[in-house]
N, C-alpha and C positions, 0 to 999 in steps of 0.2 A: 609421688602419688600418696595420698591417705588413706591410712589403714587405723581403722578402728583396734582392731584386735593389737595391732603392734603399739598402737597409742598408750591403750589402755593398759600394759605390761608396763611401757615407760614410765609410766605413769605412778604405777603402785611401784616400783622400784624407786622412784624417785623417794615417794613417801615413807619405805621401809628406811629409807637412808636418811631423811631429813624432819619427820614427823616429832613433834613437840611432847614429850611428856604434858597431859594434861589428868586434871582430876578428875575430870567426867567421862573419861576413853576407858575403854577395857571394861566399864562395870556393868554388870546387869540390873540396873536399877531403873524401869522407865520414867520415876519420876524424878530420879537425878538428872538423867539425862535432859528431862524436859524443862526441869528449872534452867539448867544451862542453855537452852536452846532459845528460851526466854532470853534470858539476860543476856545472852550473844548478840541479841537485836539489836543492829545498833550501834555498838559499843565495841567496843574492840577487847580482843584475847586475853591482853597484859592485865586490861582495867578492870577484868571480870572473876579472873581467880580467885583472887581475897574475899572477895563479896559472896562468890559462891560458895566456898570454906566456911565461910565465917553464915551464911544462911540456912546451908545444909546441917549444919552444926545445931543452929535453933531450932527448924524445922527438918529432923530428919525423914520425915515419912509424909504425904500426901496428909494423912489425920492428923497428924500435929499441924501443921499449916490452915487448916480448914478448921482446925477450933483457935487458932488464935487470932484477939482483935486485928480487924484492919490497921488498927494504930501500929502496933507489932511489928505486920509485915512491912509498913511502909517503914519503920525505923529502920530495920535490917538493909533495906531496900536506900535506904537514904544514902545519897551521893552516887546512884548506880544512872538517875535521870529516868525521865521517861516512865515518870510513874503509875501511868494508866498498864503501861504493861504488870507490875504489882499489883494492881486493884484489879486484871483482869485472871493472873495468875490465881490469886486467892477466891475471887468468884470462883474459878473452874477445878479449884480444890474443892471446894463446898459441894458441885454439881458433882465430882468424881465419887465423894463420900458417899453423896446422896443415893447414886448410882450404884454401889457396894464397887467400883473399878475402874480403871480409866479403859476407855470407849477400846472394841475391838476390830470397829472399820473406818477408816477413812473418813469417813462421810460423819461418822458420831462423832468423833474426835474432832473436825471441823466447826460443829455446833457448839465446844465450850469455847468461852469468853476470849477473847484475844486470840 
């Protein structure tokens, strides 16, 4: 029989035992977090590391991303694929700035770009 709750222990046990060192785990940053979640689309784990290193590095804050030209982020962004997610990343940079924060419910956060 299934049991949720005994699932769900298996579960996180499995993950305390096999979980990946990653860059974007552990931080309190939501716009780290959300560039990675970006670029997770899609794309697989391995191929997204270095891109995020290496973009978090140029843009490390919501306002730096949101003052740099389109041309910029799509360089960073080149070879990642799928580059409307970049164009829509940087849109919804510009709407956060605009905003003075990124959205506090659900539904706001839904409304920017991509």
């Amino acid at each position: 029989m299934f049991s949720a709750p005994r699932f769900r222990n298996r579960l996180l046990k499995w993950y305390e035992r096999n979980a990946r060192s990653l860059p974007w785990r552990g931080i309190d940053d939501p716009y780290r977090v959300w560039v990675s979640e970006v670029m997770l689309q899609q794309t697989r784990v391995a191929a997204v590391i270095a891109y995020y290193l290496d973009f978090t590095a140029r843009f490390p804050a919501v306002s730096r991303l949101a003052a740099a030209p389109l041309e910029a982020v799509l360089a960073a962004w080149s070879g990642l694929g799928y580059y409307a997610r970049a164009r829509n990343l940087h849109r919804a940079a510009k709407r956060i700035v605009e905003a003075g924060g990124l959205p506090r419910s659900f539904e706001a956060l839904r409304e920017l770009p991509g």
